[in-house]
VODREN-409598 format. One record per residue: residue number from 1; residue in three letters; chain; x, y negated, z of N, C-alpha, C in turn. Coordinates in nm, 3 decimals. Each point is the difference from the previous one (the first is absolute). Last residue first. Layout:
% residues N
{site NUM, ALA, A, {X, Y, Z}, {X, Y, Z}, {X, Y, Z}}
...
% end
This chain:
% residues 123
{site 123, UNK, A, {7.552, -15.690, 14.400}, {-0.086, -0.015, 0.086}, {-0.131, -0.053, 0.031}}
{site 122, UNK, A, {0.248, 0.153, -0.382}, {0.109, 0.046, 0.107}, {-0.063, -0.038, 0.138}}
{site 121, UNK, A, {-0.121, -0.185, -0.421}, {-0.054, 0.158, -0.021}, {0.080, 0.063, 0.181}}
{site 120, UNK, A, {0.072, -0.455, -0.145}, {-0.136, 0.031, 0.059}, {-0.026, 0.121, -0.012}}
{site 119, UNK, A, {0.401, -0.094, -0.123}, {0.008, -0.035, 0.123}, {-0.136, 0.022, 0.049}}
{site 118, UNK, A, {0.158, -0.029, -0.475}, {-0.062, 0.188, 0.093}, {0.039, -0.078, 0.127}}
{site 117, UNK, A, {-0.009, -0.340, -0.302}, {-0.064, 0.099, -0.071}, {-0.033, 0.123, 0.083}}
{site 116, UNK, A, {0.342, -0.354, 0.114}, {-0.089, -0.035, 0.043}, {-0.158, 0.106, -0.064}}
{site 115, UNK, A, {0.459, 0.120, -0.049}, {0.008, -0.035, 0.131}, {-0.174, -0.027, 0.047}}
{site 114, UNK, A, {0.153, 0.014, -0.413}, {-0.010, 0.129, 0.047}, {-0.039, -0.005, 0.101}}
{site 113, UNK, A, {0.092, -0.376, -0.195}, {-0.071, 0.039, -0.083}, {-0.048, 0.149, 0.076}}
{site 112, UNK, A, {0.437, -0.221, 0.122}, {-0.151, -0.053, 0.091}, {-0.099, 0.044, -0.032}}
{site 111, UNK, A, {0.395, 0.228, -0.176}, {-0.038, 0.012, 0.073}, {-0.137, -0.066, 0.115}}
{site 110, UNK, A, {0.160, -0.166, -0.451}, {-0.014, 0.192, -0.053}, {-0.038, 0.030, 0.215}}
{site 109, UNK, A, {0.130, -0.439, -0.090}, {-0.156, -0.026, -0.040}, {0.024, 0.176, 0.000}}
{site 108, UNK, A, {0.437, -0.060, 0.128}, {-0.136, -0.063, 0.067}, {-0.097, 0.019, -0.027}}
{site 107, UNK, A, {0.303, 0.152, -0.319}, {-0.014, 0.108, 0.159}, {-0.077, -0.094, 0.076}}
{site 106, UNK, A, {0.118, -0.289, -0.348}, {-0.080, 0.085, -0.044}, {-0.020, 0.110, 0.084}}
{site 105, UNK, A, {0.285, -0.305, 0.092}, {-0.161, -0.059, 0.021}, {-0.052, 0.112, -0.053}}
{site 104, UNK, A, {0.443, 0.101, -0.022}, {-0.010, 0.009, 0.150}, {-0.214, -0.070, 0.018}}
{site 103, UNK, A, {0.251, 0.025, -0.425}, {-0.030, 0.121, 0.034}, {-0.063, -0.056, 0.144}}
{site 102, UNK, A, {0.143, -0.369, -0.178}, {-0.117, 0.092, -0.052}, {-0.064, 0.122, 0.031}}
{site 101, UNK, A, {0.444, -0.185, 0.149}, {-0.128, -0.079, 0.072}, {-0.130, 0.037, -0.093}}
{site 100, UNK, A, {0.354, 0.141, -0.201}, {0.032, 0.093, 0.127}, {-0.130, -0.051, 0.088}}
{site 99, UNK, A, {0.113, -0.290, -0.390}, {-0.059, 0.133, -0.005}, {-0.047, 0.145, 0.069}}
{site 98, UNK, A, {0.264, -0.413, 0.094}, {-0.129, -0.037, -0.032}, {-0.083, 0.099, -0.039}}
{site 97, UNK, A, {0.486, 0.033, 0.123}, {-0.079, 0.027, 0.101}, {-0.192, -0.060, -0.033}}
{site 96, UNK, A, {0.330, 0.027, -0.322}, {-0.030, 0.166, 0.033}, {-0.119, -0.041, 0.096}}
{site 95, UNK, A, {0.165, -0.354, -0.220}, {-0.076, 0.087, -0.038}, {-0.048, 0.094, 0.042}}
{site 94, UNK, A, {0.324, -0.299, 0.184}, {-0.123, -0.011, 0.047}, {-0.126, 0.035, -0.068}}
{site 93, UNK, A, {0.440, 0.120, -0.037}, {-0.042, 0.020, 0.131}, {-0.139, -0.027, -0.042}}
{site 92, UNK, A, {0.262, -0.151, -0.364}, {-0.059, 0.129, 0.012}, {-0.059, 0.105, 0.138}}
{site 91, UNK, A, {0.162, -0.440, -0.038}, {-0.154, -0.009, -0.095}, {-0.035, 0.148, 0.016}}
{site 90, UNK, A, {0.398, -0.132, 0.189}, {-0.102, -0.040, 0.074}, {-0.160, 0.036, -0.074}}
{site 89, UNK, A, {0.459, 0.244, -0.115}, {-0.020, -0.098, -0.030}, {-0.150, -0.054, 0.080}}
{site 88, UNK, A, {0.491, 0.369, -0.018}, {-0.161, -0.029, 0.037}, {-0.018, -0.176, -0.060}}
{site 87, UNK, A, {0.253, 0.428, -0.288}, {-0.028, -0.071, 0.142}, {-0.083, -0.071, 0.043}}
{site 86, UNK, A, {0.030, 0.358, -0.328}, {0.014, 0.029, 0.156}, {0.005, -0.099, 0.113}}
{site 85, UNK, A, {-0.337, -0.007, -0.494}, {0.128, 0.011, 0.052}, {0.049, 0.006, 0.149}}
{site 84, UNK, A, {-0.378, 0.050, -0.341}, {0.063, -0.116, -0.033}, {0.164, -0.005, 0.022}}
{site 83, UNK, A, {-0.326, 0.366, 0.151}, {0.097, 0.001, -0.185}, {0.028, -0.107, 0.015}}
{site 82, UNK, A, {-0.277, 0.019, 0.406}, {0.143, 0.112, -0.030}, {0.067, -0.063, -0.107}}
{site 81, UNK, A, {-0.404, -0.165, 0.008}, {0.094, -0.110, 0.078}, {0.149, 0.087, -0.019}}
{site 80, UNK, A, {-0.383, 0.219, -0.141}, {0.060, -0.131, -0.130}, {0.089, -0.028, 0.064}}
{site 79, UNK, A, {-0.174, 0.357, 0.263}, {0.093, 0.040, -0.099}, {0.032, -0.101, -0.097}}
{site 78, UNK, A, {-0.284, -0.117, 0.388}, {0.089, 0.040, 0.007}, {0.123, 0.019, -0.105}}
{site 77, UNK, A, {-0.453, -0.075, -0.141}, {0.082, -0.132, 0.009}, {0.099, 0.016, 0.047}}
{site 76, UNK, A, {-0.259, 0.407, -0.054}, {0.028, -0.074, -0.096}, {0.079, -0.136, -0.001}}
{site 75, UNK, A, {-0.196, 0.215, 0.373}, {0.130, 0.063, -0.043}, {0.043, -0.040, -0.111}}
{site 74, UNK, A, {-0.348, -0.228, 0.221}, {0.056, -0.006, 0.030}, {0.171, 0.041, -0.055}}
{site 73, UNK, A, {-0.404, 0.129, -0.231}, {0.015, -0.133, 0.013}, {0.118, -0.055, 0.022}}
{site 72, UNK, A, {-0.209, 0.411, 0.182}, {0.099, 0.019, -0.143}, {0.017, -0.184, -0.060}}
{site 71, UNK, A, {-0.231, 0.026, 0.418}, {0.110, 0.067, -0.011}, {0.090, 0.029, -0.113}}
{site 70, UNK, A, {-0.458, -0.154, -0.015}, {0.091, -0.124, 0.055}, {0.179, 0.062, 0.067}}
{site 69, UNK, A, {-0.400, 0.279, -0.185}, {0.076, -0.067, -0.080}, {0.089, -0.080, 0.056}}
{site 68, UNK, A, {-0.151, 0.263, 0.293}, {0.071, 0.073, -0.071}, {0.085, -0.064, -0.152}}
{site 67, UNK, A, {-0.377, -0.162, 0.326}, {0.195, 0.005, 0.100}, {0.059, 0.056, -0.155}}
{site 66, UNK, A, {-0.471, -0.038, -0.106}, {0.075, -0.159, -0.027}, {0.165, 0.028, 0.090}}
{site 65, UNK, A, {-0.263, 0.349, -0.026}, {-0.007, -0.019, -0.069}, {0.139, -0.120, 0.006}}
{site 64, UNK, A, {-0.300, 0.047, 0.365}, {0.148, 0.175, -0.008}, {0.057, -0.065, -0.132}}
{site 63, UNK, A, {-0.388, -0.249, 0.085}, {0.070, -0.055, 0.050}, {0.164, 0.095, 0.013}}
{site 62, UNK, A, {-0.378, 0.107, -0.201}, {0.022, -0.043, -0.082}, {0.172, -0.055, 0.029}}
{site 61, UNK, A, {-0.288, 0.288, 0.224}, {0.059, 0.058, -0.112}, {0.065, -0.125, -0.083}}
{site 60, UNK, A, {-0.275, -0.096, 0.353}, {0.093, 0.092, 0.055}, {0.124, 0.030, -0.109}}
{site 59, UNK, A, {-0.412, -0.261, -0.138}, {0.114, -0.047, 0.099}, {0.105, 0.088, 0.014}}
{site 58, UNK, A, {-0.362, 0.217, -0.161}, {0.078, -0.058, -0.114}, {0.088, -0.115, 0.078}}
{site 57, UNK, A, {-0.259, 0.222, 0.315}, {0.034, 0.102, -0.123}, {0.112, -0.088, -0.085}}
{site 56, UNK, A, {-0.353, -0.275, 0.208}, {0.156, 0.023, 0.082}, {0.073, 0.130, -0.068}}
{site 55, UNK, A, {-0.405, -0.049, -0.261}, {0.113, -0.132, 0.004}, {0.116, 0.001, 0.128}}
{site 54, UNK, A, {-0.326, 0.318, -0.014}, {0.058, 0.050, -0.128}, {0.104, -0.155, -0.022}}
{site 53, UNK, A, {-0.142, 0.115, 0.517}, {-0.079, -0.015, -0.129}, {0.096, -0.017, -0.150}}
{site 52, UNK, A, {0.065, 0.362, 0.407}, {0.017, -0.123, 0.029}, {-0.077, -0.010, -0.167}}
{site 51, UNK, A, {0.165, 0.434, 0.313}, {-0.140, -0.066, -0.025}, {0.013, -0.177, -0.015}}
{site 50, UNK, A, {0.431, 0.339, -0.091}, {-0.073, -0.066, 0.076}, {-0.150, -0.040, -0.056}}
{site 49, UNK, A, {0.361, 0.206, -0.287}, {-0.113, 0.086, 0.134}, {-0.018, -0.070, 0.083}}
{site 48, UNK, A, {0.209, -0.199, -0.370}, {-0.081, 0.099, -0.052}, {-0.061, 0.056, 0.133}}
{site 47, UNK, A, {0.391, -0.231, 0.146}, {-0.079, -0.111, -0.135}, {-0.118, 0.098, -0.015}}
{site 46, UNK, A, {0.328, 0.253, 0.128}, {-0.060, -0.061, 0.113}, {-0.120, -0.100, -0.039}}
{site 45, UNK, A, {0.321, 0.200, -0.290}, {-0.132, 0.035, -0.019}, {-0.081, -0.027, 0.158}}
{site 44, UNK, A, {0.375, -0.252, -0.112}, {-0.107, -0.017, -0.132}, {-0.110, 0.111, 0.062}}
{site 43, UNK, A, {0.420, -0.004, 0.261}, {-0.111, -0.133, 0.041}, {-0.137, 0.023, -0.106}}
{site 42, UNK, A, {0.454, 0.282, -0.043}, {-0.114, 0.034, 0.112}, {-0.075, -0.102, 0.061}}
{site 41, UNK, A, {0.259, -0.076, -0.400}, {-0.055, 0.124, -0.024}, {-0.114, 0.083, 0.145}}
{site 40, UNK, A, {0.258, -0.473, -0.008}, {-0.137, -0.006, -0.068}, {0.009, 0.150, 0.001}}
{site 39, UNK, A, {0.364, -0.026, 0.239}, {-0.115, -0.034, 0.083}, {-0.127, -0.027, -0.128}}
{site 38, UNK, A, {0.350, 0.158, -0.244}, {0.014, 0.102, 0.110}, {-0.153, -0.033, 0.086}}
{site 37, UNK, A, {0.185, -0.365, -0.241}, {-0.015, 0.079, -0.095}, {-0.116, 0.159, 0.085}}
{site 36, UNK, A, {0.325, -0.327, 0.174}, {-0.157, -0.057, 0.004}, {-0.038, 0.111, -0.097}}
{site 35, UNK, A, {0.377, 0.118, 0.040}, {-0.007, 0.021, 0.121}, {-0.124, -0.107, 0.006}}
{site 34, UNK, A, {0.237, 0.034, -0.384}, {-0.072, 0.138, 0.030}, {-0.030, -0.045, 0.149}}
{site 33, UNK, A, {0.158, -0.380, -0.151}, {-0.118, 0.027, -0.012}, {-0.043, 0.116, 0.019}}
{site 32, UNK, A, {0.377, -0.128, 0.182}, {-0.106, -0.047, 0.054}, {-0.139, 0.006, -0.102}}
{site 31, UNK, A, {0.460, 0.133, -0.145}, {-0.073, 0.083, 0.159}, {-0.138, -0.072, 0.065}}
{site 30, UNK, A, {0.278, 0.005, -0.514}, {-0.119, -0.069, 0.110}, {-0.035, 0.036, 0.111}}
{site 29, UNK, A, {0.175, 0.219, -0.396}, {0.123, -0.103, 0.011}, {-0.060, -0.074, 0.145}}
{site 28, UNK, A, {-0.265, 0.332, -0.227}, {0.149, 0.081, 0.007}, {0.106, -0.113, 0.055}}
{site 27, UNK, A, {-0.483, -0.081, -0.088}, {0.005, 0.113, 0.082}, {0.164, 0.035, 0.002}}
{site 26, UNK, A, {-0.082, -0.328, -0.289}, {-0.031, -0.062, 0.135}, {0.039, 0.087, 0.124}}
{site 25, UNK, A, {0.019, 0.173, -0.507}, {0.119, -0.112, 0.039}, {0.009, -0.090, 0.156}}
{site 24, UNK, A, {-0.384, 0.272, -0.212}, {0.089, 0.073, 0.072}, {0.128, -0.033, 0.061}}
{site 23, UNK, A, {-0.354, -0.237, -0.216}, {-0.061, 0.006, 0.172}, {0.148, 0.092, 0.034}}
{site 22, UNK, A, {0.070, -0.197, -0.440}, {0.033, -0.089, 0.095}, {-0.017, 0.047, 0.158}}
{site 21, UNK, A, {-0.126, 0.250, -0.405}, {0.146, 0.024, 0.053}, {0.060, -0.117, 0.084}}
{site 20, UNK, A, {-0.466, 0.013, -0.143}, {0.003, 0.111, 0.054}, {0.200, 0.003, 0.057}}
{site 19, UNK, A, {-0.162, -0.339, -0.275}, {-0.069, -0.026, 0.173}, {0.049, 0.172, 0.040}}
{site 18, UNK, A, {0.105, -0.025, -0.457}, {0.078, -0.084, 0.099}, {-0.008, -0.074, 0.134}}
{site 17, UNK, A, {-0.332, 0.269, -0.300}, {0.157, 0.105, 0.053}, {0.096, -0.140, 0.045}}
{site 16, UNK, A, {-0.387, -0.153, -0.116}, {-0.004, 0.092, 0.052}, {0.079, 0.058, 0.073}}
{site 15, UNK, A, {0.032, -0.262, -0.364}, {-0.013, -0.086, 0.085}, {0.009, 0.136, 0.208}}
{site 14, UNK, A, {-0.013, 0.158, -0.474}, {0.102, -0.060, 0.026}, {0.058, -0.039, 0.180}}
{site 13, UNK, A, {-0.432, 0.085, -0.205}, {0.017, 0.130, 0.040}, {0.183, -0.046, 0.013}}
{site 12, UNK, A, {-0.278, -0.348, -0.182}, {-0.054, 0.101, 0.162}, {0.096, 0.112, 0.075}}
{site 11, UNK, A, {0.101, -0.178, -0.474}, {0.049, -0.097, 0.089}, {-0.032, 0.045, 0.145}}
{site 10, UNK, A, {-0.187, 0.238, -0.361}, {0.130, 0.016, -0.017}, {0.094, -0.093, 0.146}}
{site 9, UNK, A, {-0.459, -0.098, -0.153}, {-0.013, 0.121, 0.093}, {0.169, 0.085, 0.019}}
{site 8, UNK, A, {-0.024, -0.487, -0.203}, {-0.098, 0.093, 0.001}, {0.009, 0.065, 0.098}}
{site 7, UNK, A, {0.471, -0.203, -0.157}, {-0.141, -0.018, 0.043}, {-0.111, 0.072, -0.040}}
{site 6, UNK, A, {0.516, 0.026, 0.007}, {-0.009, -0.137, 0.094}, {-0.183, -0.018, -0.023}}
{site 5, UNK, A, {0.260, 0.341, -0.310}, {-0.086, 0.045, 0.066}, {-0.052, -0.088, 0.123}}
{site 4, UNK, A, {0.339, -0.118, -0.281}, {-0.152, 0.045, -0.097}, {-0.039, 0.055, 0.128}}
{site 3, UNK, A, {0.360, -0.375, 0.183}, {-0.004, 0.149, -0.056}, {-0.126, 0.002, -0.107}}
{site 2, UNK, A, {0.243, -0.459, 0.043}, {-0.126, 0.082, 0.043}, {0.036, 0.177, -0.030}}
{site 1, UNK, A, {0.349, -0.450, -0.010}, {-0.081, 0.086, -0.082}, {-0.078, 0.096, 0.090}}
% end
């Protein structure tokens, strides 16, 4: 059975507050994301003050972006594999570590993207 309020503008604002208590659920359980978290707060406005064109701009930003989702992602599949259960099971290794290999591409393209964007400003 459906709540009454499961839609419209009722549902947004739902929906809402349950992204909102998920970012805090990340920030409080996640060392690794406050801690990408932390590096987007002093990368983004780096993003903004460089002399660069409005599309590397949106690279920059986008690419900060994509670590942060691909992190909660990450933590999300963490905590399924958790609840299933304590012991180990191969499938569940090789969830984590598939997801873990997400994060780790996603800090790639987030650093080459950078790398290669202000390298020419630098010399």
């Amino acid at each position: 059975m459906k709540p009454e309020n499961n839609y419209g503008i009722k549902r947004v604002f739902r929906a809402t507050g349950f992204s909102i208590q998920g970012l805090k659920q990340a920030w409080q359980s996640e060392a690794a994301f406050r801690q990408e978290l932390v590096l987007a707060l002093l990368m983004l406005p780096i993003a903004f003050l460089v002399d660069i064109t409005t599309i590397e701009r949106i690279l920059l930003v986008m690419t900060v972006f994509i670590v942060l989702i691909t992190e909660l992602l990450n933590s999300a599949i963490e905590a399924v594999v958790d609840r299933i259960g304590d012991e180990y099971h191969p499938l569940s290794g090789q969830a984590k570590d598939i997801a873990s290999a997400a994060v780790f591409i996603s800090l790639l393209l987030c650093g080459l993207t950078w790398l290669l964007i202000l390298m020419p400003l630098m010399f």
